[in-house]
C-alpha positions as CSV (number, residue, x, y, z in Angstrom):
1,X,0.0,0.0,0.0
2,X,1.1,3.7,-1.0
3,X,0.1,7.1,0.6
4,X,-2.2,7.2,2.9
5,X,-6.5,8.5,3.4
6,X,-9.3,7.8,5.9
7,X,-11.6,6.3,4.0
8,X,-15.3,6.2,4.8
9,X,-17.2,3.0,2.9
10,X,-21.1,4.3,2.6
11,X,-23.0,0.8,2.8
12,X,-27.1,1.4,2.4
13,X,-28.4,-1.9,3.5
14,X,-32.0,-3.2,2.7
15,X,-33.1,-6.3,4.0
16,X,-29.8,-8.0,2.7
17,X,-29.7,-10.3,6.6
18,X,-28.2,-13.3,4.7
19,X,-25.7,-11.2,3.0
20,X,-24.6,-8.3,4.8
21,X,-21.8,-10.1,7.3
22,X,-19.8,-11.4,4.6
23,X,-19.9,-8.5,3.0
24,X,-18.9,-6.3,5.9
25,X,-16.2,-8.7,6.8
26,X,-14.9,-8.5,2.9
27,X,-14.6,-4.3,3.7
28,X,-12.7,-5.1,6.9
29,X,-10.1,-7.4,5.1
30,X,-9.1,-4.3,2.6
31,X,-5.4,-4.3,3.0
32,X,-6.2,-0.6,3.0
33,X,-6.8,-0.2,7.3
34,X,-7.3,3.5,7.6
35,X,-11.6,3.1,7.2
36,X,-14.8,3.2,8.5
37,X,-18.2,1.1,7.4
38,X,-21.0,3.8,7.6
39,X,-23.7,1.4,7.6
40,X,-27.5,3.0,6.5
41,X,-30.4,0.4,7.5
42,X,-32.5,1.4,5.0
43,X,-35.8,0.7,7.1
44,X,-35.3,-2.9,6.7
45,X,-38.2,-5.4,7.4
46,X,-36.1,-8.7,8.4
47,X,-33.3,-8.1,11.0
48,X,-31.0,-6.4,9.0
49,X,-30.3,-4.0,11.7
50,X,-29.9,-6.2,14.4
51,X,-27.2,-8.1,12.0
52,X,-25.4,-4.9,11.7
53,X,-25.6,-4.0,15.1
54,X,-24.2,-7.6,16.3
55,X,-21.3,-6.7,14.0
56,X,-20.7,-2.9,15.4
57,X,-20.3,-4.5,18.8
58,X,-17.6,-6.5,17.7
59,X,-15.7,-3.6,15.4
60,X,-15.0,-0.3,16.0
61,X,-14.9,1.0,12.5
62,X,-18.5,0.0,11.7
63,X,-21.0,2.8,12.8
64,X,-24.7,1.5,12.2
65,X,-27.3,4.0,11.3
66,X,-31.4,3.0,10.8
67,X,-33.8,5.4,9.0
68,X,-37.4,4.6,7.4
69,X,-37.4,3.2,3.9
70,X,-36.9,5.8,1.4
71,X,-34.6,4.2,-1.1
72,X,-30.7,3.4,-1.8
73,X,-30.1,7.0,-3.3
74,X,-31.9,8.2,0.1
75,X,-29.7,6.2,2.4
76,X,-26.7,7.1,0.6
77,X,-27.4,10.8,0.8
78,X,-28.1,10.0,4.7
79,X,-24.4,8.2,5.1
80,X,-22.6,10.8,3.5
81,X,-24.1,13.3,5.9
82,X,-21.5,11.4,8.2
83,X,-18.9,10.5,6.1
84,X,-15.7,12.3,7.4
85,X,-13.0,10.4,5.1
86,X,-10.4,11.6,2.6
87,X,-12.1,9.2,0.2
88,X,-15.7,8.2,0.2
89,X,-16.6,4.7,-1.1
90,X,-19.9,3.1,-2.5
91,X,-20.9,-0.7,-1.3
92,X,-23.6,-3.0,-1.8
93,X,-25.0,-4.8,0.7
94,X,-25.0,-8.0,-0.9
95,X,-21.4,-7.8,-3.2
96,X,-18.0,-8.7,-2.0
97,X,-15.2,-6.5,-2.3
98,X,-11.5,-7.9,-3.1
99,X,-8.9,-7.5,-0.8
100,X,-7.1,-5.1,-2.3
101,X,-9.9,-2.9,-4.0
102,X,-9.8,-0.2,-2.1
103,X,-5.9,0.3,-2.0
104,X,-6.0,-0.1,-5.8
105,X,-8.1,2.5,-6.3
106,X,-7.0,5.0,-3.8
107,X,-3.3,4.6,-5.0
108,X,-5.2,5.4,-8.7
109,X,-6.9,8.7,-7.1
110,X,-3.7,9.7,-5.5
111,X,-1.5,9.1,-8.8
112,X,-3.5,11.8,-10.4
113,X,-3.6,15.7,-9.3
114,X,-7.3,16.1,-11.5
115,X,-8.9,12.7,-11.2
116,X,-11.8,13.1,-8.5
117,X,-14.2,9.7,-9.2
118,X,-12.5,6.0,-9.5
119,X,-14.1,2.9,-10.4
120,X,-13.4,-0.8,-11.3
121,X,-14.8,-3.3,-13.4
122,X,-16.5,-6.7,-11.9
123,X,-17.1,-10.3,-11.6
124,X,-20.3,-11.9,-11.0
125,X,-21.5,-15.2,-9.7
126,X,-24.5,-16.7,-9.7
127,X,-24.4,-20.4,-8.8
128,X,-22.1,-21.2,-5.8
129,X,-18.8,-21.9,-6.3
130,X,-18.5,-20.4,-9.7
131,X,-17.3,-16.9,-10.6
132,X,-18.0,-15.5,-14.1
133,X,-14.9,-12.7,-15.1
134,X,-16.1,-9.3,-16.5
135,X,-15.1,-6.8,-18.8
136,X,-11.0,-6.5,-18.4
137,X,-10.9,-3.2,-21.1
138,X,-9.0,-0.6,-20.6
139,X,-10.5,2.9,-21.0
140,X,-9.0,6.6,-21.3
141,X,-10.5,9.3,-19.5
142,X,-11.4,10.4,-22.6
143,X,-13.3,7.8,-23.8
144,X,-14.6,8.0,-20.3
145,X,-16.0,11.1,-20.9
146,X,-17.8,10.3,-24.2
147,X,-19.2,7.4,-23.0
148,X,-20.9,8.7,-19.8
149,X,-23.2,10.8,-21.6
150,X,-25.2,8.1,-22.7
151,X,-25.0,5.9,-19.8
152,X,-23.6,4.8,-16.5
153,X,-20.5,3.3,-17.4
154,X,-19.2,3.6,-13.7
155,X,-20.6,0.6,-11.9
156,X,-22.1,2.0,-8.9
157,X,-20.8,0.2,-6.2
158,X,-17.2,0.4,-7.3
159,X,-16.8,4.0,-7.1
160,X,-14.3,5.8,-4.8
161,X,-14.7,9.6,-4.5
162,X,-11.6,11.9,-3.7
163,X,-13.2,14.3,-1.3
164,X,-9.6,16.4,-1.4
165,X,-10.7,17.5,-5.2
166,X,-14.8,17.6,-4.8
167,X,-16.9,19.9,-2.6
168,X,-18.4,17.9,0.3
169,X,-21.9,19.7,0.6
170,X,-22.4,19.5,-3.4
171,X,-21.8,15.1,-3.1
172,X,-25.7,14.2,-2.9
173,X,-27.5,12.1,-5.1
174,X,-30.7,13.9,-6.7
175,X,-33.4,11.5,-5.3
176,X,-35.9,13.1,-8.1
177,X,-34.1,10.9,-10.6
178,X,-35.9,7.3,-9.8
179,X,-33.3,4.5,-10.4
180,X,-31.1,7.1,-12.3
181,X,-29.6,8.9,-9.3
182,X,-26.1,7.2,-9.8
183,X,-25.9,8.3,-13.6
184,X,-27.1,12.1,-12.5
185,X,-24.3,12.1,-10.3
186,X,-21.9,10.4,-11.6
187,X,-22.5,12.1,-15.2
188,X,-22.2,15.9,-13.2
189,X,-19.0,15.0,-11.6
190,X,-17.7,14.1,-14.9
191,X,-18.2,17.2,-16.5
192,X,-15.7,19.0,-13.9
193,X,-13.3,16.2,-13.2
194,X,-11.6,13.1,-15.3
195,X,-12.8,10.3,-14.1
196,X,-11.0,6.8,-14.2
197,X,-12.1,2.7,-14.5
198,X,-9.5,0.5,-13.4
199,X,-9.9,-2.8,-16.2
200,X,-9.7,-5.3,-13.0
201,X,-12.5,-6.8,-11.1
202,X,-12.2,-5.8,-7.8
203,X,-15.7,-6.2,-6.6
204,X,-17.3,-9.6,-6.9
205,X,-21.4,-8.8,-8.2
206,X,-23.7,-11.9,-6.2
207,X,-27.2,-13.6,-5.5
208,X,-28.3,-10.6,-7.9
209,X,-32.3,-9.8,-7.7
210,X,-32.6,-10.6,-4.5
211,X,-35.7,-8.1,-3.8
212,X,-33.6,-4.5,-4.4
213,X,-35.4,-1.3,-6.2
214,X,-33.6,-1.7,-9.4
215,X,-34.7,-5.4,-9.7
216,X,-38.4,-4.5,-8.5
217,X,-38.6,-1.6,-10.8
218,X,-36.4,-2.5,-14.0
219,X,-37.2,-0.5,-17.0
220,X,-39.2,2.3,-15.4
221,X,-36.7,4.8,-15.9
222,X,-36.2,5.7,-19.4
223,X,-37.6,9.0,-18.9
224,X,-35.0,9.6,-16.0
225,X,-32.1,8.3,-18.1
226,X,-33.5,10.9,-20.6
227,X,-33.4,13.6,-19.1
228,X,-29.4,13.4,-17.6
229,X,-28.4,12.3,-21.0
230,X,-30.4,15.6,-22.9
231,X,-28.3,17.8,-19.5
232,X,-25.0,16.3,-20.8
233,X,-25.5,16.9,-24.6
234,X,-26.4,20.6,-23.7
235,X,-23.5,20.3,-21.6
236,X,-21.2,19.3,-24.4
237,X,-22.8,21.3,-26.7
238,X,-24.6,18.6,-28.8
239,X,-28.0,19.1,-30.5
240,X,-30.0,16.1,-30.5
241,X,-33.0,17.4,-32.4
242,X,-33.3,13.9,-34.5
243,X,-36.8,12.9,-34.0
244,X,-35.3,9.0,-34.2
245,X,-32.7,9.8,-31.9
246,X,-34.4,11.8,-29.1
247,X,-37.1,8.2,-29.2
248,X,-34.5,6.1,-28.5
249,X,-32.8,8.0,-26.2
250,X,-36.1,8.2,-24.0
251,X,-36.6,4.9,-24.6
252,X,-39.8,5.2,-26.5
253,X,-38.4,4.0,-29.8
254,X,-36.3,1.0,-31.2
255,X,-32.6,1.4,-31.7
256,X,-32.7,0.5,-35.8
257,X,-28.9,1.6,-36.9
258,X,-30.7,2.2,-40.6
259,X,-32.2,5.4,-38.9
260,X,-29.1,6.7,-37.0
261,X,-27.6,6.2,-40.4
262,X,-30.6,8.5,-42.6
């Protein structure tokens, strides 16, 4: 490990009981010590809480916190009210992190004097005992950049903030944007800062559609996704005035490459 950062882990939990102590434990075997687990029970209905409270007792760098329901985005928002830490980091309650994902993407943060948002790629598993490998391509900021005005290209719960190079009051997710609160942000901080994805899977994706938002509510966002992508082609200066483009873009259209061609 090189350099050095309190790092605060923001880990919105909603009923994830059979999950959430190997995942905690995963956070607190980062070769990267200097961190807290800020822990959001997001108005669980098993014992989620109780889970994370049994672990608190045992660890002093997990701090438990319980609100009433109001959504990932929502808990996040309420950890980061708390988060004190050089570096801020996004967890799923039901994902394992690598050993060394943290450090890796710290040291990547620290490397750069502009770079303010860090990510990874994954692996996934859904059948014990077997993990399936994910993307392992390398992309330039630039490409980075291009890419994230379309779509979400940061996978959420890889990303590592660098608080020393973003304002701390102006890190919130807008809640208004159902299920595309991670792109909003995201796609804002990329329009100040580069923004990097490290091609190695440090984060290992499991037991996927276990009962969270996004698998409840799957494709009832285009209009959300819409409306960040029109903010960053104003942002770049892009017209999309294409009647065929703007209906895929909201979702309300095909994606036929004989029209993008016309």
């Amino acid at each position: 490990m090189s350099g050095s950062g309190f790092v605060s882990i923001i880990l919105p939990v909603y009923n994830a009981a059979p999950f959430v102590a190997a995942t905690v434990a995963s956070l607190l075997d980062q070769t990267w010590r200097d961190l807290e687990i800020i822990a959001v029970d997001d108005g669980s209905t098993d014992n989620s809480f109780e889970v994370l409270q049994d672990l608190a007792r045992k660890e002093s760098r997990i701090r438990v916190f319980t609100k009433p329901n109001g959504g990932s985005s929502a808990a996040t928002n309420f950890g980061l009210t708390h988060a004190e830490g050089d570096f801020i980091a996004r967890m799923d309650a039901d994902d394992l992190a690598y050993r060394t994902r943290i450090a890796d993407e710290i040291n990547a943060l620290q490397r750069s004097e502009d770079v303010a948002l860090c990510s990874t790629e994954v692996d996934y598993t859904f059948f014990p005992g077997r993990v399936f490998y994910g993307a392992r391509r390398p992309r330039t900021p630039q490409e980075i950049r291009v890419e994230n005005i379309f779509g979400t290209f940061h996978i959420h719960p890889t990303v590592v903030f660098d608080m020393r190079k973003l304002d701390r009051q102006a890190l919130r997710y807008d809640e208004s944007y159902l299920l595309a609160e991670d792109f909003e942000l995201l796609s804002r901080i990329g329009l100040s800062h580069p923004t990097v994805i490290l091609p190695e899977g440090r984060l290992l994706v499991r037991r996927q559609g276990h009962g969270s938002v996004t698998s409840r509510l799957s494709g009832k966002n285009p209009g959300y996704h819409f409306r960040v992508t029109m903010r960053q082609l104003e942002a770049h200066e892009i017209a999309a005035t294409d009647t065929a483009l703007l209906a895929i873009l909201s979702g309300s259209g095909p994606v036929d490459a004989a029209q993008l061609e016309a």
